[in-house]
TIRO-2110 file (N, C-alpha, C; in Angstrom, 1 decimal):
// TIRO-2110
-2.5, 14.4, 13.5, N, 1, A
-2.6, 13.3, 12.4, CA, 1, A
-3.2, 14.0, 11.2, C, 1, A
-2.6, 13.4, 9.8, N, 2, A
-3.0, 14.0, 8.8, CA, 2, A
-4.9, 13.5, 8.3, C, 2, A
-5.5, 14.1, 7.4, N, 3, A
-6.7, 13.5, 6.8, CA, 3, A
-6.0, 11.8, 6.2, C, 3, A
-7.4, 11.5, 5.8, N, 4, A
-6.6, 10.1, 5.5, CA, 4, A
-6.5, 10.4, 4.0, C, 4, A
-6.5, 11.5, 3.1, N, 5, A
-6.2, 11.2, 2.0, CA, 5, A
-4.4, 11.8, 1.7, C, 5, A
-3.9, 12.6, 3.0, N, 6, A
-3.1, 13.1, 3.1, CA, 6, A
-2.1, 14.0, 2.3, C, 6, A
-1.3, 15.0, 2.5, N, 7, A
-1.2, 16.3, 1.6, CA, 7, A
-0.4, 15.4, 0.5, C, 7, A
-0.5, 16.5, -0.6, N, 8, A
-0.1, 15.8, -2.2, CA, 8, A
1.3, 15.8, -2.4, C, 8, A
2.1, 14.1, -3.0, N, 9, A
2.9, 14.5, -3.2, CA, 9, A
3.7, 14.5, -4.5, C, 9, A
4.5, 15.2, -4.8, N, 10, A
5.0, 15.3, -6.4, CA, 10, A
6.7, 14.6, -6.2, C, 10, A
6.1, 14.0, -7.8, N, 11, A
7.1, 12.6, -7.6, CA, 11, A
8.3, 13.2, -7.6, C, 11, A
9.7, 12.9, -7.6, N, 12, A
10.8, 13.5, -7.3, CA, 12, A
10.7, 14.3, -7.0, C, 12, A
10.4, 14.7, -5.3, N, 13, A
10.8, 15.7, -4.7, CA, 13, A
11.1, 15.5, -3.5, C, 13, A
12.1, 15.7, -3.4, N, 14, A
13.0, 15.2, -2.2, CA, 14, A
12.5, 16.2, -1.1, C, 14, A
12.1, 15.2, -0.1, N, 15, A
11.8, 16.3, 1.5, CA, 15, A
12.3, 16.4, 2.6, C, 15, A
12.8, 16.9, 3.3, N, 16, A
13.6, 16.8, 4.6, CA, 16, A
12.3, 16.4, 5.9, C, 16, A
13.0, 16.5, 7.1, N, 17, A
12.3, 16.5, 8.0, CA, 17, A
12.5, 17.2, 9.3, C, 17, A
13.3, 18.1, 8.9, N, 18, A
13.7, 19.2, 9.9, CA, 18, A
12.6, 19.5, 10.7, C, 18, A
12.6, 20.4, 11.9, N, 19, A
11.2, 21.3, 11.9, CA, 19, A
10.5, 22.1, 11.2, C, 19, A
11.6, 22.7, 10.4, N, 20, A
10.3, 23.5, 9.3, CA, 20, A
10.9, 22.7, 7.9, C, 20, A
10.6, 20.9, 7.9, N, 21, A
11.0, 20.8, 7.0, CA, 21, A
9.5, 20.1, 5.9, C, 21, A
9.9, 20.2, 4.8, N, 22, A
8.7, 19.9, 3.9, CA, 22, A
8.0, 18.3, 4.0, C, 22, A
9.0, 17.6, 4.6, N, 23, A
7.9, 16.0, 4.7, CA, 23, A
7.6, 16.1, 6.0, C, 23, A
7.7, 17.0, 6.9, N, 24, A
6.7, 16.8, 7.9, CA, 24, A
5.2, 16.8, 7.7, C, 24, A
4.5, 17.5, 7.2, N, 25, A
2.7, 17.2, 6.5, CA, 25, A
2.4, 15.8, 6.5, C, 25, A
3.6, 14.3, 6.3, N, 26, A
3.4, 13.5, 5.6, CA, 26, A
3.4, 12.6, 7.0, C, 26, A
4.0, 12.7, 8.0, N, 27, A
3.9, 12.3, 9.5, CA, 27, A
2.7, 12.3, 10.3, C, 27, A
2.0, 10.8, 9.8, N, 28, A
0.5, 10.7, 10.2, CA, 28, A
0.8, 10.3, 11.8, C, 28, A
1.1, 9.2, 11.8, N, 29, A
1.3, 8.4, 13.2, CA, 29, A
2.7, 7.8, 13.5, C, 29, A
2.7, 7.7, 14.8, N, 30, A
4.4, 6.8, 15.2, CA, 30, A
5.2, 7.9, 15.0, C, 30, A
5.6, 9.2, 15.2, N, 31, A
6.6, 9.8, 14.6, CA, 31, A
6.6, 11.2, 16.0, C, 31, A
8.0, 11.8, 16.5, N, 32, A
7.8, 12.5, 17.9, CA, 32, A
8.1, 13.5, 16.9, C, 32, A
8.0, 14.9, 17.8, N, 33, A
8.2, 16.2, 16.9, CA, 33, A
9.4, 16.4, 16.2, C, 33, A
9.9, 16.7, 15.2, N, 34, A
11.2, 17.1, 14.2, CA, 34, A
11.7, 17.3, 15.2, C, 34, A
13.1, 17.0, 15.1, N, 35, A
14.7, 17.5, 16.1, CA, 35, A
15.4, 18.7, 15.2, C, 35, A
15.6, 19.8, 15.6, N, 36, A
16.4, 20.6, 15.1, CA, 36, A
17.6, 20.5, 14.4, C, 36, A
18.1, 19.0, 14.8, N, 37, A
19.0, 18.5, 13.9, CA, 37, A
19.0, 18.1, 12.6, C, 37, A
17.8, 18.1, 12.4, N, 38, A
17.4, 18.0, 10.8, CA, 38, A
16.6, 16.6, 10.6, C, 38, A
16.3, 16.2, 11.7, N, 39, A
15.3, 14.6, 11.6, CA, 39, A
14.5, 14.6, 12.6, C, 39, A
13.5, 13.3, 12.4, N, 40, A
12.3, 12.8, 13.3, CA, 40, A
12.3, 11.6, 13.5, C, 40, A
12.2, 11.2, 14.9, N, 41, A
12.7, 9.8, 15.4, CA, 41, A
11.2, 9.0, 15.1, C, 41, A
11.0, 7.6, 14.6, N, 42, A
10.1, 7.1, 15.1, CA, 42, A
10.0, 6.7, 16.4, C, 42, A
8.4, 6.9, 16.9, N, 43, A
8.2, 6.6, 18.2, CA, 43, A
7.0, 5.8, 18.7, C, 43, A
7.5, 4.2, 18.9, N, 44, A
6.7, 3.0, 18.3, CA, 44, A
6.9, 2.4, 17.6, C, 44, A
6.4, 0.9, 17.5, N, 45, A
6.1, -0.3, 17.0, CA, 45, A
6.3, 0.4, 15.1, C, 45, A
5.4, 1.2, 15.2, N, 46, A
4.9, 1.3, 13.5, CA, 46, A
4.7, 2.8, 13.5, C, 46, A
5.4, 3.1, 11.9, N, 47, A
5.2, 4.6, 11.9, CA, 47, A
4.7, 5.1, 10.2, C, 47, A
4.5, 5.8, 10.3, N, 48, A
3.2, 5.6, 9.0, CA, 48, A
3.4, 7.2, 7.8, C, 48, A
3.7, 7.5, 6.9, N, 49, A
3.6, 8.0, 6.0, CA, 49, A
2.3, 8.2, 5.5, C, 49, A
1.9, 9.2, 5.0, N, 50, A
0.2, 9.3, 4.2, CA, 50, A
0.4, 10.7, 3.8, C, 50, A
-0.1, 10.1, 2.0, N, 51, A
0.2, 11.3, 1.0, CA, 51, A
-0.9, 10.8, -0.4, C, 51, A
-1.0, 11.6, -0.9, N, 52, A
-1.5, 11.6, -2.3, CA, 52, A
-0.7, 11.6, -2.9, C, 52, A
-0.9, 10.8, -4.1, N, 53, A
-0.3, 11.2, -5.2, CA, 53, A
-0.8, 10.4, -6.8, C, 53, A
-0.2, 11.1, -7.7, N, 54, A
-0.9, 10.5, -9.0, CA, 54, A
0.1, 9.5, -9.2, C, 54, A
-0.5, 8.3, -9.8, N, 55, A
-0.2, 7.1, -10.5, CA, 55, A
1.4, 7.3, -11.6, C, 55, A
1.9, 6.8, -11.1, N, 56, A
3.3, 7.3, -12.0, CA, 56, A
3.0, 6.1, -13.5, C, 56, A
3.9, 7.0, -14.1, N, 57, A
3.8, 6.8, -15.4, CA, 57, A
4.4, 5.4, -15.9, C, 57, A
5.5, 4.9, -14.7, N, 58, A
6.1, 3.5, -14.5, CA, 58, A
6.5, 3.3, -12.9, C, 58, A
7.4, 2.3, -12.6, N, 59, A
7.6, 1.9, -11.3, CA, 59, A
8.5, 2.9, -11.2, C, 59, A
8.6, 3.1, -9.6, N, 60, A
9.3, 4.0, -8.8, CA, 60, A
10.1, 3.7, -7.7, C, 60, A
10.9, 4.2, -7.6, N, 61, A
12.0, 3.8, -6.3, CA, 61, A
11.6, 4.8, -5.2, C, 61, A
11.9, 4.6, -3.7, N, 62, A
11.9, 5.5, -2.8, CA, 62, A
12.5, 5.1, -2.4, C, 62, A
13.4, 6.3, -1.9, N, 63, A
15.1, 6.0, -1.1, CA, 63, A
14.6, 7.6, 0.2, C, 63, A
14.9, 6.5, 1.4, N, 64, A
14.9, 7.1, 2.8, CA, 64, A
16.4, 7.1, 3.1, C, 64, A
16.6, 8.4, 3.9, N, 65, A
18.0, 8.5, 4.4, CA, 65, A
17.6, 8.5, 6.1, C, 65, A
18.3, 7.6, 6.7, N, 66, A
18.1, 6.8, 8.3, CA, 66, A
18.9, 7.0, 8.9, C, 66, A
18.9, 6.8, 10.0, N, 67, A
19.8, 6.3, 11.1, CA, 67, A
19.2, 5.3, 12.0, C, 67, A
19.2, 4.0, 12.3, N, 68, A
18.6, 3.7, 13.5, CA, 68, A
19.1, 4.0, 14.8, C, 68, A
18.3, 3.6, 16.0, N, 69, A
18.6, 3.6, 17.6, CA, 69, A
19.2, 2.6, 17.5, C, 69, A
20.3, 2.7, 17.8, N, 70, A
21.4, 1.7, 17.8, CA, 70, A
22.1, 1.9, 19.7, C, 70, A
22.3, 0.8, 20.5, N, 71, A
23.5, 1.0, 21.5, CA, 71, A
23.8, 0.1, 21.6, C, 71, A
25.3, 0.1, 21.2, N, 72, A
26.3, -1.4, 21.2, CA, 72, A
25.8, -2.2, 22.2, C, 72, A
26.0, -3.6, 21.7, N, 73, A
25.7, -4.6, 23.3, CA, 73, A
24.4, -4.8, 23.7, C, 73, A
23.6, -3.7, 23.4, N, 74, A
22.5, -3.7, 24.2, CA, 74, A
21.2, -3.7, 22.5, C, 74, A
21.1, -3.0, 21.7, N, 75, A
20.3, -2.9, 20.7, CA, 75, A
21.4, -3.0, 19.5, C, 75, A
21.6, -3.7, 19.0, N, 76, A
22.9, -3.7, 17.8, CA, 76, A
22.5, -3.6, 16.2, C, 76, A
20.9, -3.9, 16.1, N, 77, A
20.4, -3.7, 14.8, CA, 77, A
19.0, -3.6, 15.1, C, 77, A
18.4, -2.4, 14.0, N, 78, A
17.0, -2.2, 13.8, CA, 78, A
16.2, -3.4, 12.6, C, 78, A
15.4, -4.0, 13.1, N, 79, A
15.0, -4.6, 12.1, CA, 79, A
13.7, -3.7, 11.1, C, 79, A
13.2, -3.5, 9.8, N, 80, A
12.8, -2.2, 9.3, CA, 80, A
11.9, -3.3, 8.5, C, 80, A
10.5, -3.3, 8.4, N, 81, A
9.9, -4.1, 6.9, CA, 81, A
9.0, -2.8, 6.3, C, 81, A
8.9, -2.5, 5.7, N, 82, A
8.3, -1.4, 4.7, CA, 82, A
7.2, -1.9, 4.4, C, 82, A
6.0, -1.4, 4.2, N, 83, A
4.7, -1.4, 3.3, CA, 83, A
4.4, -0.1, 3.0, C, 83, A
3.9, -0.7, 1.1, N, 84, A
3.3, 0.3, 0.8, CA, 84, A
1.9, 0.0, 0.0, C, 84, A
1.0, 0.6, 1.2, N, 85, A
-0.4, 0.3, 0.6, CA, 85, A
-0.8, -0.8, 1.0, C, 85, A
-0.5, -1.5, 2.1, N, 86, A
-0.9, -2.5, 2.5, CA, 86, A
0.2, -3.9, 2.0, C, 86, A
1.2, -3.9, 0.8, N, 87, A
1.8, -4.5, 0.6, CA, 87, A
3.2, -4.5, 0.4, C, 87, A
3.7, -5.8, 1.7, N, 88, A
5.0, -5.7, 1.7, CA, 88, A
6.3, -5.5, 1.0, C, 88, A
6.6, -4.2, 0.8, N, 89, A
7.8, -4.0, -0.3, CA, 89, A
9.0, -3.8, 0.3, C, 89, A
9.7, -4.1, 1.5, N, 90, A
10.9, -4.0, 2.0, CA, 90, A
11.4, -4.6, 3.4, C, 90, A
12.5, -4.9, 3.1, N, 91, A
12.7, -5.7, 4.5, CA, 91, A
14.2, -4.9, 4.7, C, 91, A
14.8, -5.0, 5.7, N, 92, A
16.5, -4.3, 6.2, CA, 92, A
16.4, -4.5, 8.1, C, 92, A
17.7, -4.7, 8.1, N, 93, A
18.7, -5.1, 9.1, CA, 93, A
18.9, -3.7, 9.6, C, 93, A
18.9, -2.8, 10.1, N, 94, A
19.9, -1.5, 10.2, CA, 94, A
21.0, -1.5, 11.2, C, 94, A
22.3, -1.7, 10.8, N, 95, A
23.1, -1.4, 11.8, CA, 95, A
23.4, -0.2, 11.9, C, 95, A
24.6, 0.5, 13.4, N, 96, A
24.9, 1.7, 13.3, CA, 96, A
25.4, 2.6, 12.3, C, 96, A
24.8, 3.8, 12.5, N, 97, A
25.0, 5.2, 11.2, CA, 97, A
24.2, 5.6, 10.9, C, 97, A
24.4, 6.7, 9.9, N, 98, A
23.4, 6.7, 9.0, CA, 98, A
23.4, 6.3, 7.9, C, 98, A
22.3, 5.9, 7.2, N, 99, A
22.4, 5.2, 5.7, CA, 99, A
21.5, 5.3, 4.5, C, 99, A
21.2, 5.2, 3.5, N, 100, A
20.2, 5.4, 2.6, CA, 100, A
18.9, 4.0, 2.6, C, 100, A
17.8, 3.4, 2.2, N, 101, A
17.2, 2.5, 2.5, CA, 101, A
16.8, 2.8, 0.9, C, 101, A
16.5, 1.9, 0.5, N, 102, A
16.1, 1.8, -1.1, CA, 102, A
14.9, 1.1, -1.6, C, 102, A
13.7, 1.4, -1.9, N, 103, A
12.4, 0.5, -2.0, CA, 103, A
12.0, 0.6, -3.3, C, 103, A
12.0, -0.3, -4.4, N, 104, A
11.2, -0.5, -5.1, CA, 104, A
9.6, -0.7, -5.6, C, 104, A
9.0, 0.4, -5.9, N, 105, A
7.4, 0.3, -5.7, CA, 105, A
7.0, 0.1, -6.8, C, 105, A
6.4, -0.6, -7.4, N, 106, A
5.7, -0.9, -8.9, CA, 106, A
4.2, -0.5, -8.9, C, 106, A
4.2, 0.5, -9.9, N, 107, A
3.1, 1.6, -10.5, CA, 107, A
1.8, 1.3, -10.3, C, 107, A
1.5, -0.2, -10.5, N, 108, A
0.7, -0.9, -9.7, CA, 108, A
-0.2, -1.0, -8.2, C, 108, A
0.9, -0.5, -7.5, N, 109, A
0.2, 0.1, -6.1, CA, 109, A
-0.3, 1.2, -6.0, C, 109, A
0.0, 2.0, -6.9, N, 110, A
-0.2, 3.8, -6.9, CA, 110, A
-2.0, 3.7, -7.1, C, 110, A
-2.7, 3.2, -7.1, N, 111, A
-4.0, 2.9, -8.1, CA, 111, A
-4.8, 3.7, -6.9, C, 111, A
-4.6, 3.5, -5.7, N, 112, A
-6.1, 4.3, -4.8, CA, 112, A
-5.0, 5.7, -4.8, C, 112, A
-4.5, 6.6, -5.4, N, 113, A
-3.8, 7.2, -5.4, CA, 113, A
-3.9, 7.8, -3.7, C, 113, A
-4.3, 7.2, -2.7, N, 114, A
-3.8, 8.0, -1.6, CA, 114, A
-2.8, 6.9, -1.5, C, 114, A
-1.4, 7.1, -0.5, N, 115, A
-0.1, 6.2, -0.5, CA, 115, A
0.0, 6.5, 1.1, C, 115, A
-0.2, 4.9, 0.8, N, 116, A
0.7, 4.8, 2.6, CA, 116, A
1.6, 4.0, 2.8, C, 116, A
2.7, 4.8, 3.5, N, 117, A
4.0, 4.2, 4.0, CA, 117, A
4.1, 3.9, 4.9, C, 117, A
4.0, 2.4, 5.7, N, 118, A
4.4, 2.2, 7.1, CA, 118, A
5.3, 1.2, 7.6, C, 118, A
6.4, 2.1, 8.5, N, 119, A
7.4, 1.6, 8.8, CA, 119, A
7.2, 0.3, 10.3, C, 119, A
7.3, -0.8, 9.9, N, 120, A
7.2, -0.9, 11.2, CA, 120, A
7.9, -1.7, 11.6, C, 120, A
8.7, -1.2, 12.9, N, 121, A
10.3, -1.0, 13.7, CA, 121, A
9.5, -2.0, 14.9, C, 121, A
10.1, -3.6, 15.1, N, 122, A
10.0, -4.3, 16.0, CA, 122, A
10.9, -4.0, 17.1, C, 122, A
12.2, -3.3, 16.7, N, 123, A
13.3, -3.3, 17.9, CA, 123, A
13.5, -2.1, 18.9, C, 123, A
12.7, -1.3, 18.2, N, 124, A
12.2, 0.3, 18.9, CA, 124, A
12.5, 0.0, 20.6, C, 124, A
13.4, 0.9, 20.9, N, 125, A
13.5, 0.5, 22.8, CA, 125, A
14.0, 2.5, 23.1, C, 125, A
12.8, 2.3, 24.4, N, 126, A
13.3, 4.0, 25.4, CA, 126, A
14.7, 3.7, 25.8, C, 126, A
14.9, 4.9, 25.7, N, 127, A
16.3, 5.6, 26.4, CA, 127, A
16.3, 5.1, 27.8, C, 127, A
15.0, 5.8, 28.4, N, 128, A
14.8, 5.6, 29.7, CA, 128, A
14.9, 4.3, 30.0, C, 128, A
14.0, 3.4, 29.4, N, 129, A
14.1, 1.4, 29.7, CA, 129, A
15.7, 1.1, 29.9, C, 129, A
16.5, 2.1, 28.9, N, 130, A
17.8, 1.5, 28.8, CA, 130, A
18.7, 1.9, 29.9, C, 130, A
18.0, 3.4, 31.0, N, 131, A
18.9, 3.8, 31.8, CA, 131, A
19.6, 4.9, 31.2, C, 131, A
19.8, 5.5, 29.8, N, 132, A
20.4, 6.2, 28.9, CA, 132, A
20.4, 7.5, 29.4, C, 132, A
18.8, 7.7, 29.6, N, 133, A
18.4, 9.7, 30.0, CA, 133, A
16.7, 8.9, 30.3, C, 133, A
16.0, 9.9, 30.1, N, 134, A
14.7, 10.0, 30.9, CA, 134, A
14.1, 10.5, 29.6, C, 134, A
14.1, 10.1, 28.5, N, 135, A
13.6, 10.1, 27.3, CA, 135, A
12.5, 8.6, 27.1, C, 135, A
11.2, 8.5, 27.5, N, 136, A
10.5, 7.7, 27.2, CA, 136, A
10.1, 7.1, 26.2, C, 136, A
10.5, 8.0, 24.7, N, 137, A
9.8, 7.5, 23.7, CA, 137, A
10.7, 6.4, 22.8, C, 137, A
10.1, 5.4, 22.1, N, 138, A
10.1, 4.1, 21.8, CA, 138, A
10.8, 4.5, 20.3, C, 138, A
12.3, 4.6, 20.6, N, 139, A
13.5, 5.0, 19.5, CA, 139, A
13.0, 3.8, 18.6, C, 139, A
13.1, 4.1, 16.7, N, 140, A
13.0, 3.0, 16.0, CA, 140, A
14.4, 3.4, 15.1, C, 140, A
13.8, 4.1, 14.0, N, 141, A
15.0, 5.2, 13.8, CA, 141, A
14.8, 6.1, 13.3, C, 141, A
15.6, 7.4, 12.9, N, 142, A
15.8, 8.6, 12.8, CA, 142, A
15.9, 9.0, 11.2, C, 142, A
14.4, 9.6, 10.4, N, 143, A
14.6, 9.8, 9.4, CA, 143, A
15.3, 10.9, 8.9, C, 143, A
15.7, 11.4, 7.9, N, 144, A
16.2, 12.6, 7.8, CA, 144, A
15.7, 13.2, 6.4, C, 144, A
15.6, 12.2, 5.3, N, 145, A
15.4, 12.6, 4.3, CA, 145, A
14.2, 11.3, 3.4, C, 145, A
13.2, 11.8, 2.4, N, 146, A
12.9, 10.8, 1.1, CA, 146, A
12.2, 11.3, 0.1, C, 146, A
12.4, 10.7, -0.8, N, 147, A
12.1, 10.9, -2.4, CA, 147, A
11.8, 9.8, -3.3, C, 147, A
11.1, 9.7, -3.5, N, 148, A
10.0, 8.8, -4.3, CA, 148, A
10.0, 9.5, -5.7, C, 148, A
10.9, 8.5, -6.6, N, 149, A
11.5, 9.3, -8.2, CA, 149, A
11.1, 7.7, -9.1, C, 149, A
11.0, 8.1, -10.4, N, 150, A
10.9, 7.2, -11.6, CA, 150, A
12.3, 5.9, -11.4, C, 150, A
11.9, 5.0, -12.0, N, 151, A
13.3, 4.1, -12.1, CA, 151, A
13.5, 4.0, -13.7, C, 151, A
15.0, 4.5, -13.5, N, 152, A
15.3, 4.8, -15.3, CA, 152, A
16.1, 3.4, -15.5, C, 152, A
END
């Protein structure tokens, strides 16, 4: 787990989350090790983001690239509510794929300049609970990518 003021981040810069990828640092809690595939599954109820950063100059967008744990019949949609900083800025449905998620954050919240992002995934279900494989951990969904940029 990171310090709670967590490593710094610079606005438009897009991070992956490979294993050797650059927004791993930002993977406080809720989150299992990077997949070689190029993502990190949440794992749990709530999964959490923690970063520094300076107060942007106006409001900002952050766009996540996702996939949820989806199996037909059995889990058909992720439900997703976003906070940032304690305040609710996003809500989403996820059906199967992968997709982009889009959050509007007003400059406003940036003020304790440490930033917390927490995801928290009510529909999260094991592999294992499902019979799938013998994978225990509590699938929510599968980040791959985000970038937190100015809104022009």
């Amino acid at each position: 787990m990171q310090s709670r003021t967590g490593p710094l981040y610079r606005l438009g810069a897009s991070l992956g989350f490979d294993p050797a990828g650059s927004g791993n640092k930002l993977l406080a809690s809720g989150w299992s090790e990077p997949d070689p595939s190029g993502f990190v599954w949440s794992d749990g109820p709530e999964a959490l983001l923690l970063f520094s950063i300076a107060t942007p100059a106006r409001d900002v967008a952050c766009q996540m690239e996702v996939m949820p744990f989806i199996v037909p019949g059995v889990v058909d949609v992720q439900r997703l509510e976003i906070f940032f900083n304690h305040f609710r800025v996003g809500y989403a449905e996820l059906r199967e794929g992968r997709q982009t998620v889009d959050v509007y954050l007003p400059r406003e919240l940036f003020m304790l300049r440490v930033a917390a992002l927490n995801l928290h995934l009510p529909d999260g279900r094991s592999p294992a609970d499902l019979g799938l494989s013998a994978d225990r951990r509590r699938l929510g969904l599968a980040l791959w990518s985000l970038q937190i940029s100015p809104v022009t």
